[in-house]
LUMPARO-965095 format. One record per atom (N, C-alpha, C): residue in one letter; x, y, z. Coordinates in steps of 0.05 Angstrom, whole numbers, padded with zeros to 5 digits, always signed. Example, Ala and Ser with C-alpha at 12.3 -4.5 7.8 and 13.67 -1.06 7.14 Angstrom:
<recs>
a+00264-00114+00156 a+00246-00090+00156 a+00264-00066+00156 s+00257-00045+00142 s+00273-00021+00143 s+00258+00001+00157 
</recs>
This chain:
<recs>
x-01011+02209+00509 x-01025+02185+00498 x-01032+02191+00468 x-01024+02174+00444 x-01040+02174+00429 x-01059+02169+00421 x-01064+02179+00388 x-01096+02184+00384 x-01109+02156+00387 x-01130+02153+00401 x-01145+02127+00408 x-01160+02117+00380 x-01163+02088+00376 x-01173+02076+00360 x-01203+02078+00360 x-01209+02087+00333 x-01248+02083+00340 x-01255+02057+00327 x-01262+02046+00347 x-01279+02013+00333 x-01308+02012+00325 x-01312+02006+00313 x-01341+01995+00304 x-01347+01981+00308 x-01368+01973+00335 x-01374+01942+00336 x-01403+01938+00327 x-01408+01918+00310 x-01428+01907+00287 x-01439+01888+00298 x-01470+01892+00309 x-01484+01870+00322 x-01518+01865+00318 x-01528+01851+00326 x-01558+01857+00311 x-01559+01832+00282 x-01571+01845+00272 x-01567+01828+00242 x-01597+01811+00237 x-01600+01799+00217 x-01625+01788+00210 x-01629+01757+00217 x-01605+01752+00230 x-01601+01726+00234 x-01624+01715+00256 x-01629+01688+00257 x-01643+01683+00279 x-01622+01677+00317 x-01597+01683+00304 x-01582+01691+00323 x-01581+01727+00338 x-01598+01736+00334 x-01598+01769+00335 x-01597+01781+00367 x-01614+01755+00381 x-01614+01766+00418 x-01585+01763+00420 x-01579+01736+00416 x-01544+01730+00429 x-01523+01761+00424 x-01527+01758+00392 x-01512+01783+00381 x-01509+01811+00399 x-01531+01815+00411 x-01529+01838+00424 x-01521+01837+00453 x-01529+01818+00466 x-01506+01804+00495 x-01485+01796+00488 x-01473+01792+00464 x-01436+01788+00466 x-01430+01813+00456 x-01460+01833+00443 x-01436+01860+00442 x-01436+01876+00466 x-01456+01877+00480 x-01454+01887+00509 x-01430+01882+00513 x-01422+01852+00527 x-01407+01847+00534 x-01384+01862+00529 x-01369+01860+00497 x-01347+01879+00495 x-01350+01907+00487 x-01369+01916+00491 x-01361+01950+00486 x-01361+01953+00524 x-01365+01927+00543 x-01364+01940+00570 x-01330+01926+00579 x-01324+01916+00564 x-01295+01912+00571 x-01281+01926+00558 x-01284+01928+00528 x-01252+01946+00509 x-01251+01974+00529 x-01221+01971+00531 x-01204+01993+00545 x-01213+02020+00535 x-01219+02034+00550 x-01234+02065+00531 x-01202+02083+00534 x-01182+02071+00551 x-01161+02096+00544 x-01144+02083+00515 x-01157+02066+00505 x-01143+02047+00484 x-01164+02068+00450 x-01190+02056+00456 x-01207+02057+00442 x-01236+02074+00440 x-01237+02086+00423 x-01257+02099+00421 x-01290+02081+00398 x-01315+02078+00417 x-01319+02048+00407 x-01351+02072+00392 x-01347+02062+00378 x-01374+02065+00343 x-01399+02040+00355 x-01420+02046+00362 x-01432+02016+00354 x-01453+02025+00335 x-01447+02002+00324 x-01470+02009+00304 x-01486+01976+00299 x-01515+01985+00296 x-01533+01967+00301 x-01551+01953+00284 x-01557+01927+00270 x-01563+01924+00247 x-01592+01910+00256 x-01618+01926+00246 x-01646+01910+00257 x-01643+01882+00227 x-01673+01874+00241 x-01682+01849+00235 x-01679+01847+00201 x-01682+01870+00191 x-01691+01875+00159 x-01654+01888+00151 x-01637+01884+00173 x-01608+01892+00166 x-01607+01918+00147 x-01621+01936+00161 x-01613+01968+00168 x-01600+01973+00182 x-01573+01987+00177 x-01554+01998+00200 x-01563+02021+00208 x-01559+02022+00232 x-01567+02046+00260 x-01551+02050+00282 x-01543+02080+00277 x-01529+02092+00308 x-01535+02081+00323 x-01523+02074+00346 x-01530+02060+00374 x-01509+02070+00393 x-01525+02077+00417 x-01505+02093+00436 x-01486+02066+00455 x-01472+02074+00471 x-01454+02050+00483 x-01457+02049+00505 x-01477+02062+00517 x-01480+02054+00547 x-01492+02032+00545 x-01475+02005+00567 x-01487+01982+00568 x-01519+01981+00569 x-01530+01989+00585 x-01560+01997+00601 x-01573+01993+00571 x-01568+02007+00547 x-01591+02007+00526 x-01584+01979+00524 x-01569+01957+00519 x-01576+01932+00513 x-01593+01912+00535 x-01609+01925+00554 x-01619+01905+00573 x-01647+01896+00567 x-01641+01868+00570 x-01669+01850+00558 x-01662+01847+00525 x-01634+01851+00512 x-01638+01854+00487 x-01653+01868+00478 x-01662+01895+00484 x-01673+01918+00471 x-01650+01943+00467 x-01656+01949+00445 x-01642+01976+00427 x-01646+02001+00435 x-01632+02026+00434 x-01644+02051+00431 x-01634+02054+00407 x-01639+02060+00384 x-01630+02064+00365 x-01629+02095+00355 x-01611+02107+00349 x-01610+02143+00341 x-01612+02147+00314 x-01624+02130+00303 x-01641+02140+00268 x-01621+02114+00242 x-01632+02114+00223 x-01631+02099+00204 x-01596+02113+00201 x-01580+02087+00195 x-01561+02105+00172 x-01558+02089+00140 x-01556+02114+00133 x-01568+02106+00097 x-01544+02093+00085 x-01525+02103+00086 x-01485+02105+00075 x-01474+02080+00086 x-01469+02052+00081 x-01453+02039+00093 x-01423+02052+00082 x-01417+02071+00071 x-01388+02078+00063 x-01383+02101+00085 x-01404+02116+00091 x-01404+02136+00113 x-01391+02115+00135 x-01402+02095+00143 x-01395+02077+00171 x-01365+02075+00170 x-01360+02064+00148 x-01338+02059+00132 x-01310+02072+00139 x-01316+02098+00129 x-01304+02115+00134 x-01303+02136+00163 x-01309+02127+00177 x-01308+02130+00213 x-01298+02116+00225 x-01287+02099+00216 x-01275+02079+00236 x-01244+02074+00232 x-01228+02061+00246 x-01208+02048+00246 x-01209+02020+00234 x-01219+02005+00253 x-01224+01984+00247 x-01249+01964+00256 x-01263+01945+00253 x-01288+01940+00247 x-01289+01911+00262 x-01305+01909+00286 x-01306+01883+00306 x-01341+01869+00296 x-01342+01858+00282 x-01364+01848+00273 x-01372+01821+00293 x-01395+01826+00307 x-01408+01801+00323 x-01432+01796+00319 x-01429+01795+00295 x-01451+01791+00276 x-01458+01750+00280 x-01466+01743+00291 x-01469+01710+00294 x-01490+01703+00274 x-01486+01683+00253 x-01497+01670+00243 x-01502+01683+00207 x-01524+01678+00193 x-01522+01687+00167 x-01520+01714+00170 x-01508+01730+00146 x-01507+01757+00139 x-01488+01763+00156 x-01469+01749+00176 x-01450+01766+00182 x-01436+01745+00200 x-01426+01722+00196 x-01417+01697+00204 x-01402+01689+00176 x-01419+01690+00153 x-01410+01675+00124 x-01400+01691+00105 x-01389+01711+00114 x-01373+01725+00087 x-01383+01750+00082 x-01414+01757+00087 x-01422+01774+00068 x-01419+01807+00085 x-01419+01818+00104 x-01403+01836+00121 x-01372+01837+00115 x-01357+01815+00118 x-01326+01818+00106 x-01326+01826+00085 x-01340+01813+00070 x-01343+01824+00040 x-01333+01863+00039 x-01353+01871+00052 x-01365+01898+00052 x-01334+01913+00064 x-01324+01905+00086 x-01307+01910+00089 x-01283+01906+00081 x-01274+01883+00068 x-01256+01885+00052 x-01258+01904+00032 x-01278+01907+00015 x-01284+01929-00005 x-01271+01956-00001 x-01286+01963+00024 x-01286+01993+00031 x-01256+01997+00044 x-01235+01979+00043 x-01205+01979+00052 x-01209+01984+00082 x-01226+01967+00108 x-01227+01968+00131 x-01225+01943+00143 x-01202+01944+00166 x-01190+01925+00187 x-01216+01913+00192 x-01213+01895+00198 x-01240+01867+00227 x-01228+01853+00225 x-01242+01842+00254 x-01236+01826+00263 x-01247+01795+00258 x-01227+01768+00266 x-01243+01747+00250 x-01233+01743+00223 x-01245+01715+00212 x-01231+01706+00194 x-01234+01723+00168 x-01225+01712+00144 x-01232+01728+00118 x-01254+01720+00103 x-01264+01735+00089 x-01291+01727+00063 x-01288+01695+00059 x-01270+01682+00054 x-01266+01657+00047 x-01271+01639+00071 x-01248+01645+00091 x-01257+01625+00119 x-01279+01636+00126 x-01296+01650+00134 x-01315+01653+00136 x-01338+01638+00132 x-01337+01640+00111 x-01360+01630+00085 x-01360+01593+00085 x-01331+01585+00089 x-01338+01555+00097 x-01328+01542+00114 x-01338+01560+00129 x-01331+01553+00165 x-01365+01551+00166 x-01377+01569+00158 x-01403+01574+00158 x-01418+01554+00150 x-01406+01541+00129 x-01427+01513+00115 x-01419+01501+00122 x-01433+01474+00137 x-01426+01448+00150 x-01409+01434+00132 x-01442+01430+00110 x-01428+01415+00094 x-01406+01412+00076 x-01397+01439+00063 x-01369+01448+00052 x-01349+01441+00069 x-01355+01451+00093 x-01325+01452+00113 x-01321+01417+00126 x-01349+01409+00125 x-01338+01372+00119 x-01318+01365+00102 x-01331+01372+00075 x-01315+01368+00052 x-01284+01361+00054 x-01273+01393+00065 x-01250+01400+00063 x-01243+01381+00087 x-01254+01382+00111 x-01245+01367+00130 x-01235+01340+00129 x-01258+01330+00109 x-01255+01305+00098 x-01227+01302+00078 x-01225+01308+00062 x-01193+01315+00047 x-01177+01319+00055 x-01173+01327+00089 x-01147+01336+00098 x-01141+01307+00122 x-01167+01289+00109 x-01164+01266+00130 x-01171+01271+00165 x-01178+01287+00162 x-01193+01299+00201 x-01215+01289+00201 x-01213+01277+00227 x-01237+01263+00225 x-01264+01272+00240 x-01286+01271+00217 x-01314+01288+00226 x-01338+01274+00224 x-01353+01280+00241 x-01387+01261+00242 x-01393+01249+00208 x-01398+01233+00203 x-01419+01223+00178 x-01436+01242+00168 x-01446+01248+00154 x-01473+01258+00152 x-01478+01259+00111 x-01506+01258+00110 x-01513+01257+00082 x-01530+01293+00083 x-01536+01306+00060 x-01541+01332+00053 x-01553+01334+00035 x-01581+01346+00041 x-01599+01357+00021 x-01610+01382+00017 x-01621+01378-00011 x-01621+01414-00012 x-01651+01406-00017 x-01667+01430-00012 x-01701+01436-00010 x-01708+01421-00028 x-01695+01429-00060 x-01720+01404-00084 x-01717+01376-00078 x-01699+01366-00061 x-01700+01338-00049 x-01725+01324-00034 x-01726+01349-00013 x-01751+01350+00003 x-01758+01318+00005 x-01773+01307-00020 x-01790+01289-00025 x-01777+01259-00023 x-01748+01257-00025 x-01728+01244-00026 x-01724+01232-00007 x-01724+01250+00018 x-01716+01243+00044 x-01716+01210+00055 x-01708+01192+00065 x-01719+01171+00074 x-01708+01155+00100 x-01726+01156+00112 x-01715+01146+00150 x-01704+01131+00142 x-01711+01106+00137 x-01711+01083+00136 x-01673+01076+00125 x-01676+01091+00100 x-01646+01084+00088 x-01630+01102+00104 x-01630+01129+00123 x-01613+01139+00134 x-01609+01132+00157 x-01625+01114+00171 x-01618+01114+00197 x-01606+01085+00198 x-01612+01065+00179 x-01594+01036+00169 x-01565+01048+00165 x-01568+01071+00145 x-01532+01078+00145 x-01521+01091+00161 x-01532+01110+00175 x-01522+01135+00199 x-01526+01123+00231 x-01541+01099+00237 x-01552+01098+00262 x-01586+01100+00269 x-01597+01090+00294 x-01617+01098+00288 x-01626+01128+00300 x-01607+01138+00323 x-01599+01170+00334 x-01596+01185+00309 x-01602+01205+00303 x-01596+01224+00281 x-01592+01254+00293 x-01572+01273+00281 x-01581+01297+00286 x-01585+01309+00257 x-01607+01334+00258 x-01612+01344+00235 x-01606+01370+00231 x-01597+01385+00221 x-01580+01419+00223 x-01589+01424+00192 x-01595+01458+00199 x-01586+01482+00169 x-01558+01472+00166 x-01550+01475+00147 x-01521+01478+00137 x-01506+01507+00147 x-01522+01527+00150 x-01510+01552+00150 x-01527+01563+00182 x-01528+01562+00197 x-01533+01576+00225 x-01517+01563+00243 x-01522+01582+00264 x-01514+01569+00298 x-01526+01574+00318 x-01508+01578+00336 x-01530+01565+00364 x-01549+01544+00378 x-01541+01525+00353 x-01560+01502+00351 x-01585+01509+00348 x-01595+01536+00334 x-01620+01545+00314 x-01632+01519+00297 x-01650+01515+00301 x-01652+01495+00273 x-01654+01463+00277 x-01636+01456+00302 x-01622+01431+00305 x-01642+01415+00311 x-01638+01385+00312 x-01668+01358+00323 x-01648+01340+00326 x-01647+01330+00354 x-01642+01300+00360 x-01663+01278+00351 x-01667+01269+00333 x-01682+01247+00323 x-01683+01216+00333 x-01700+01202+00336 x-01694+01180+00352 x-01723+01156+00340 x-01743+01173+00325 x-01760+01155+00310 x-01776+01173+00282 x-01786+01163+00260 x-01799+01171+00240 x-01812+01195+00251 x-01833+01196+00268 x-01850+01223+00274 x-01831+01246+00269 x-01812+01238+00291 x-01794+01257+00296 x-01769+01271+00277 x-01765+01259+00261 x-01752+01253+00229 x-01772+01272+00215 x-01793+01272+00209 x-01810+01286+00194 x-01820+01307+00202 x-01814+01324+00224 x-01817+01352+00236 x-01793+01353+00242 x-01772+01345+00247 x-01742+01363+00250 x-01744+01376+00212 x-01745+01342+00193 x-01731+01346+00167 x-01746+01378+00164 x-01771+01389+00176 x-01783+01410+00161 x-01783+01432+00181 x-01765+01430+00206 x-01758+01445+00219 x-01732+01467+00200 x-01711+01448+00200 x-01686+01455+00187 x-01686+01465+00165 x-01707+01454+00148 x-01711+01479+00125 x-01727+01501+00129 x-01736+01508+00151 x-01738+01540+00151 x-01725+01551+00156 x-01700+01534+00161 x-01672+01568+00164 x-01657+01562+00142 x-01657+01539+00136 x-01631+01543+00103 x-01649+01527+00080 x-01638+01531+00055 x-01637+01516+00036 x-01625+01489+00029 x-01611+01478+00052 x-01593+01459+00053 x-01591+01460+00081 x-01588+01422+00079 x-01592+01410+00104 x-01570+01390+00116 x-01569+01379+00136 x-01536+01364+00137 x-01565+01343+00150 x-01553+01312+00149 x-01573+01299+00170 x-01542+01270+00174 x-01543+01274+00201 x-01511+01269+00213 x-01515+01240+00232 x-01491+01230+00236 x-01495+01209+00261 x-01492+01215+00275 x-01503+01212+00305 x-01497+01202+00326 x-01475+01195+00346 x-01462+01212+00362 x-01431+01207+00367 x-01429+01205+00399 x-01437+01185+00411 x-01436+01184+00433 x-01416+01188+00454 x-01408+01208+00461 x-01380+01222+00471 x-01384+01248+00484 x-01365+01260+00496 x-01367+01288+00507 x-01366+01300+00486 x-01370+01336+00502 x-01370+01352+00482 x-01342+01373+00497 x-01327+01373+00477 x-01299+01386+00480 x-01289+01411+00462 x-01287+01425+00468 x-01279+01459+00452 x-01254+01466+00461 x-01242+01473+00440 x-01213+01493+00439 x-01221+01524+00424 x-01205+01543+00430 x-01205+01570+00430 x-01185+01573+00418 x-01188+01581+00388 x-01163+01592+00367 x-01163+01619+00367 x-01141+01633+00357 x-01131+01650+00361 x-01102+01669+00353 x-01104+01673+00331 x-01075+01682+00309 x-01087+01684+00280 x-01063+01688+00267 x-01066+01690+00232 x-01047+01669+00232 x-01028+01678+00210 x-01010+01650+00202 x-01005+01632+00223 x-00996+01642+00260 x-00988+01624+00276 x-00997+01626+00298 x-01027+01609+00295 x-01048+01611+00312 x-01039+01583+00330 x-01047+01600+00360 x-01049+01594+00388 x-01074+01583+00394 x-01070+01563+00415 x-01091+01545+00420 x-01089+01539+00449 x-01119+01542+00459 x-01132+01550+00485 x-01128+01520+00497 x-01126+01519+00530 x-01140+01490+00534 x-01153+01485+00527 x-01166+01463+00521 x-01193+01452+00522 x-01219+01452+00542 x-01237+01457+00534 x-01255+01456+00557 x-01285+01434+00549 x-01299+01430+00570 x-01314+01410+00568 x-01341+01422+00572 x-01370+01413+00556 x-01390+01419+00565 x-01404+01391+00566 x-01416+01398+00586 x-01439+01379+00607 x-01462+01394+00603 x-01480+01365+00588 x-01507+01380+00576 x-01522+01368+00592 x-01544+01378+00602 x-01562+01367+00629 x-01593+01361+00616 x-01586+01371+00583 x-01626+01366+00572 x-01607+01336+00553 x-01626+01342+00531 x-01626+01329+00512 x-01594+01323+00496 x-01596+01346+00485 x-01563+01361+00480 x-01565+01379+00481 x-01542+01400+00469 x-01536+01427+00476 x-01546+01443+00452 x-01575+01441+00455 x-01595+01465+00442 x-01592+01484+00447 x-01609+01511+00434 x-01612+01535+00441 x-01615+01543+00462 x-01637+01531+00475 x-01647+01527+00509 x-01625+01525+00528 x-01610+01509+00524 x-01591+01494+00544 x-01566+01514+00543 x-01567+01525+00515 x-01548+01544+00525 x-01556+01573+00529 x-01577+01580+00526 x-01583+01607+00536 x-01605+01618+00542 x-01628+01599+00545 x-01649+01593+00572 x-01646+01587+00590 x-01635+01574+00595 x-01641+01551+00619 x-01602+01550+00642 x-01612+01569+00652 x-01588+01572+00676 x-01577+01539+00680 x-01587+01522+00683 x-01578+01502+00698 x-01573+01478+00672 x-01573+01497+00655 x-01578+01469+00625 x-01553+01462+00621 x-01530+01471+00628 x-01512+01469+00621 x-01483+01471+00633 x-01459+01458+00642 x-01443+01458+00663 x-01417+01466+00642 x-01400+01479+00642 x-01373+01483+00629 x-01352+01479+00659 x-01332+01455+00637 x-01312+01446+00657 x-01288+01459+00640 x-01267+01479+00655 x-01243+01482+00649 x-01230+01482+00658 x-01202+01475+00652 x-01196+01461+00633 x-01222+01430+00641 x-01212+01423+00620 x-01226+01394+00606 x-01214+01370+00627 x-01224+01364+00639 x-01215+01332+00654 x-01207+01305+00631 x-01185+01313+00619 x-01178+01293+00595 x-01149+01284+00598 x-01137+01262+00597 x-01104+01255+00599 x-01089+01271+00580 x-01062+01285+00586 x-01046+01304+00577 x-01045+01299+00541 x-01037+01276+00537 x-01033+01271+00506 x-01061+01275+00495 x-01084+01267+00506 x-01104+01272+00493 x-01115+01308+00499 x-01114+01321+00506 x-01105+01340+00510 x-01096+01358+00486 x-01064+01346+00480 x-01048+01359+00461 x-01058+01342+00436 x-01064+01322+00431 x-01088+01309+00403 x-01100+01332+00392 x-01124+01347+00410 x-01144+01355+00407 x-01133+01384+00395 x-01110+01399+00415 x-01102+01426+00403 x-01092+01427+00378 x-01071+01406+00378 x-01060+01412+00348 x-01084+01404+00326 x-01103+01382+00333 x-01118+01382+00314 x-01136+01409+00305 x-01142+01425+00333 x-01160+01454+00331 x-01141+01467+00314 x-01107+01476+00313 x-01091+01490+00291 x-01099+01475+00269 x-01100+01443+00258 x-01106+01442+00233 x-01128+01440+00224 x-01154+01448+00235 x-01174+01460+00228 x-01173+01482+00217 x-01170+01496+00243 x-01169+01530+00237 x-01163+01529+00204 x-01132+01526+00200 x-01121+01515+00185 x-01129+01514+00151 x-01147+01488+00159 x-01151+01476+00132 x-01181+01491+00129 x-01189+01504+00144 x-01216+01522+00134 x-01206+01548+00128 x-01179+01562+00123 x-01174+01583+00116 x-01190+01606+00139 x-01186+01595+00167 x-01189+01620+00183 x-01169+01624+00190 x-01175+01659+00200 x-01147+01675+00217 x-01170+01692+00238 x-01152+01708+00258 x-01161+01720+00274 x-01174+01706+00295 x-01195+01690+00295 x-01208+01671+00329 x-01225+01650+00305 x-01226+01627+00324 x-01247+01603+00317 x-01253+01595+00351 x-01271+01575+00341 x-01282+01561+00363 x-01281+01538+00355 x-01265+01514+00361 x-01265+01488+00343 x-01282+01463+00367 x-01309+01462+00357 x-01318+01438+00375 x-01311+01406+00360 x-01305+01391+00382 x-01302+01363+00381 x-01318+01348+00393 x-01325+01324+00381 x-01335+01299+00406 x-01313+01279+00420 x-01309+01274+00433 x-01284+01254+00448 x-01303+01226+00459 x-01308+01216+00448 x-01310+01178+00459 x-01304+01170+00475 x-01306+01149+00492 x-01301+01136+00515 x-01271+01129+00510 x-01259+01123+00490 x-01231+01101+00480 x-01222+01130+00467 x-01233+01142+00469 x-01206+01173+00467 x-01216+01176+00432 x-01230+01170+00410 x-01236+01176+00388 x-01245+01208+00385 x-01230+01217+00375 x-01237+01248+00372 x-01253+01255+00336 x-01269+01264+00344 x-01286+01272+00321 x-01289+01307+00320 x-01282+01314+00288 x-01295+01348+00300 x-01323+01349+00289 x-01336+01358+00307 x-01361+01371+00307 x-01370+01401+00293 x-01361+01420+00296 x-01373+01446+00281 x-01339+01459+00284 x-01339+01482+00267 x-01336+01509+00271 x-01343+01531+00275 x-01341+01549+00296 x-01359+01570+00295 x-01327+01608+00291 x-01331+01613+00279 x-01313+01635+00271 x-01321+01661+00287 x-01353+01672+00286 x-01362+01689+00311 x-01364+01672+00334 x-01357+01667+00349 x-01368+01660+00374 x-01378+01672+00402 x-01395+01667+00415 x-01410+01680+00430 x-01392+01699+00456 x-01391+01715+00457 x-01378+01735+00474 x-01385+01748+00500 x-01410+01733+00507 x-01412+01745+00530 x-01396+01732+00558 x-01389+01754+00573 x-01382+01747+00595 x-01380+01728+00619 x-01407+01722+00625 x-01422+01709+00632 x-01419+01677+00631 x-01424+01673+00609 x-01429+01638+00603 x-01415+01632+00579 x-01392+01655+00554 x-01388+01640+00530 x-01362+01623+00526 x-01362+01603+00519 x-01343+01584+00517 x-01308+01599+00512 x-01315+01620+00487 x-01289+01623+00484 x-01271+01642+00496 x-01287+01662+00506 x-01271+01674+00530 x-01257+01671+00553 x-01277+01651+00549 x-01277+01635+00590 x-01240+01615+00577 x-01249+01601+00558 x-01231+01586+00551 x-01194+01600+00554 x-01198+01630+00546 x-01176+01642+00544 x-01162+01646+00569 x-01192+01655+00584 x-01179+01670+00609 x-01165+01646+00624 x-01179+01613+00629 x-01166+01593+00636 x-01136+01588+00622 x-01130+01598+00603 x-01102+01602+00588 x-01087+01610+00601 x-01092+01641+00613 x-01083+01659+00618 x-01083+01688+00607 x-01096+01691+00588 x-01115+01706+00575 x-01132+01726+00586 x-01143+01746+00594 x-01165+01757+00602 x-01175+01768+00589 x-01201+01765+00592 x-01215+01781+00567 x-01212+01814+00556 x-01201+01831+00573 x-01194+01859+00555 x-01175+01851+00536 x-01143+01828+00549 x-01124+01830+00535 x-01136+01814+00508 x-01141+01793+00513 x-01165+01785+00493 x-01176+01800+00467 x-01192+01823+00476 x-01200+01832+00452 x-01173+01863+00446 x-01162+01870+00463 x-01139+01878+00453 x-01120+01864+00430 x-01113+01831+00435 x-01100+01814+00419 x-01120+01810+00390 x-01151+01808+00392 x-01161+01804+00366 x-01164+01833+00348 x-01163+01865+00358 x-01155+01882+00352 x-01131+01880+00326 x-01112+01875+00340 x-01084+01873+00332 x-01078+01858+00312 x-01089+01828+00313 x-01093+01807+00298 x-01103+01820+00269 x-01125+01836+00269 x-01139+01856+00252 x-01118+01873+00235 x-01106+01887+00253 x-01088+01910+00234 x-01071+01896+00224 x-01060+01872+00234 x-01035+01858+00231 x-01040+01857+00192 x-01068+01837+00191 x-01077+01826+00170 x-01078+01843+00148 x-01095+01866+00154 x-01099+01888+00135 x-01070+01902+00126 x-01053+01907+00149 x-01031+01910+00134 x-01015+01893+00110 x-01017+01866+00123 x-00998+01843+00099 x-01019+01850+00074 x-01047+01843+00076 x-01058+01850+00057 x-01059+01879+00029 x-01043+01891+00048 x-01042+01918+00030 x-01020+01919+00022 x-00999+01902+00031 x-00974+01902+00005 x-00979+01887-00008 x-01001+01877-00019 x-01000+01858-00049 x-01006+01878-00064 x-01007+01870-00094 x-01008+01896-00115 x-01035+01885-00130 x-01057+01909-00133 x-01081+01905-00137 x-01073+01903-00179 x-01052+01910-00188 x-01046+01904-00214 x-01020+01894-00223 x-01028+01885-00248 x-00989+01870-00246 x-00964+01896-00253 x-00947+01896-00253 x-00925+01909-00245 x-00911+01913-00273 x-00909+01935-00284 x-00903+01945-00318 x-00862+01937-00313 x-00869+01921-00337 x-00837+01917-00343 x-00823+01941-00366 x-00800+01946-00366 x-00788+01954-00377 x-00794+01969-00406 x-00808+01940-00424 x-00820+01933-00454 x-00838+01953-00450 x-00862+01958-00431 x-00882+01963-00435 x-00886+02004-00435 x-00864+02006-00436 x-00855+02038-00439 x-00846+02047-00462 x-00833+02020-00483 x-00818+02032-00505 x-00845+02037-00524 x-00842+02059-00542 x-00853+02066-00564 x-00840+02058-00581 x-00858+02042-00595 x-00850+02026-00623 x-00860+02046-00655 
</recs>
């Protein structure tokens, strides 16, 4: 057998996603193949200090740590590994700024690049682009904090509906989120959502299921059935997806007619796509009664645990199982770092540039 791969898996973080983070890394340091891989975890607290962390599942129960001391060197980490599985969910390690670090230090991960990353991460950017590529996505108007004062029910809910949803621009999990339905409620979401970002999305109303596909490739990314979630509260809050056992029903595959079906996948490739991800997405949609497909979010980390997370589950209904799974996003990794390392970090001396004049 050869020499086994040592992974680094990167979980924790300052995000207000930080419990999830550590149940989807359970999750895969208790699946990756150990005659495959030799697994690093390393653990990032609230104030995003990295820390030894041992790999027996048992220290992540209840989402509590054992942590084996500060490490000072992110180039030390760096340089221990193979390659680098970041499940880092939400800011500081969802939007770029972890890839960052590792692209620097010339190390494989897994997941999209600094760029997809980064506006997959912002609602509102990845509207933008969405919007230009003609895909079609929720409404919504966007403000940033010195607006604050600006805000006004009255003219947003005449143009958007009188339903509203209100989101950070930059989290997940539905952190942040408010189904709005009158003024009171408008004026404690709007000051909800700015305590996690600087910028705000405030969206319509899309009365439809909620439908997810499972990406998966670099240049010629594969696409999962579809699957369906059945929300039993309000919508599919924080709660509903990871309080509340019964908040929430996942149907897979998706109970949808075949062409609508194949609508939804190819549209998940030109997402992926047009947001400059490689390696895994999670592309959510809304689907309408009359078959109107809308996309809803991207999420580039997506939640990993075993248990209940959309995009695993999604695979294994593929045909997928989750070891081969993160074996395939492994690979996906080296694949990348390799193409990436035959480009030339300077331009290429011609002929001229040798003669002495």
């Amino acid at each position: 057998m050869g020499k086994k791969l040592r992974v680094g898996i990167f979980f924790g973080g300052k995000s207000a996603e930080h419990e999830i983070s550590i149940i989807s890394a359970r999750s895969i340091i208790k699946n990756l193949d150990r005659n495959k891989y030799e697994i690093v975890a390393i653990a990032l607290d609230q104030e995003n200090r990295f820390h030894a962390a041992g790999v027996n599942p048992v220290i992540f129960d209840d989402c509590s740590l054992k942590l084996n001391g500060t490490i000072e060197n992110i180039v030390n980490i760096c340089q221990q590994i193979d390659l680098a599985f970041p499940i880092l969910h939400g800011p500081f390690g969802e939007d770029g700024c972890i890839q960052g670090i590792f692209r620097y230090f010339n190390v494989p991960f897994v997941g999209p690049d600094v760029l997809g990353s980064a506006v997959a991460m912002d609602k509102d950017v990845a509207k933008r682009l969405l919007t230009a590529e003609k895909i079609p996505n929720t409404r919504n108007v966007v403000f940033h904090r010195h607006e604050h004062d600006t805000i006004n029910y009255e003219k947003l809910s005449s143009e958007l509906g009188k339903i509203l949803f209100i989101k950070p621009a930059n989290l997940g999990s539905s952190i942040g989120i408010s189904k709005v339905k009158s003024f009171d409620d408008f004026v404690s979401a709007i000051d909800e959502a700015f305590l996690y970002d600087n910028k705000i999305l405030i969206e319509e109303f899309i009365n439809g299921r909620e439908i997810e596909c499972a990406v998966l490739g670099n240049e010629h990314p594969e696409i999962s059935v579809p699957g369906e979630i059945v929300v039993k509260r309000d919508f599919y809050s924080y709660a509903a997806k990871y309080c509340d056992e019964d908040g929430a029903k996942l149907i897979i595959p998706a109970q949808l007619p075949s062409n609508i079906s194949d609508r939804i996948r190819k549209l998940a490739a030109k997402v992926f796509q047009t947001l400059c991800c490689e390696g895994m997405a999670r592309i959510d949609f809304f689907v309408t009664d009359n078959f109107q497909i809308f996309v809803n979010e991207v999420n580039t980390i997506p939640g990993f645990t075993d248990e209940s997370s959309m995009y695993p589950k999604l695979w294994e209904a593929s045909g997928l199982s989750y070891k081969k799974l993160l074996d395939k996003l492994l690979e996906l990794a080296i694949a990348r770092h390799a193409r990436n390392s035959n480009l030339r970090a300077t331009p290429q001396k011609s002929r001229s540039d040798n003669v002495i004049t």
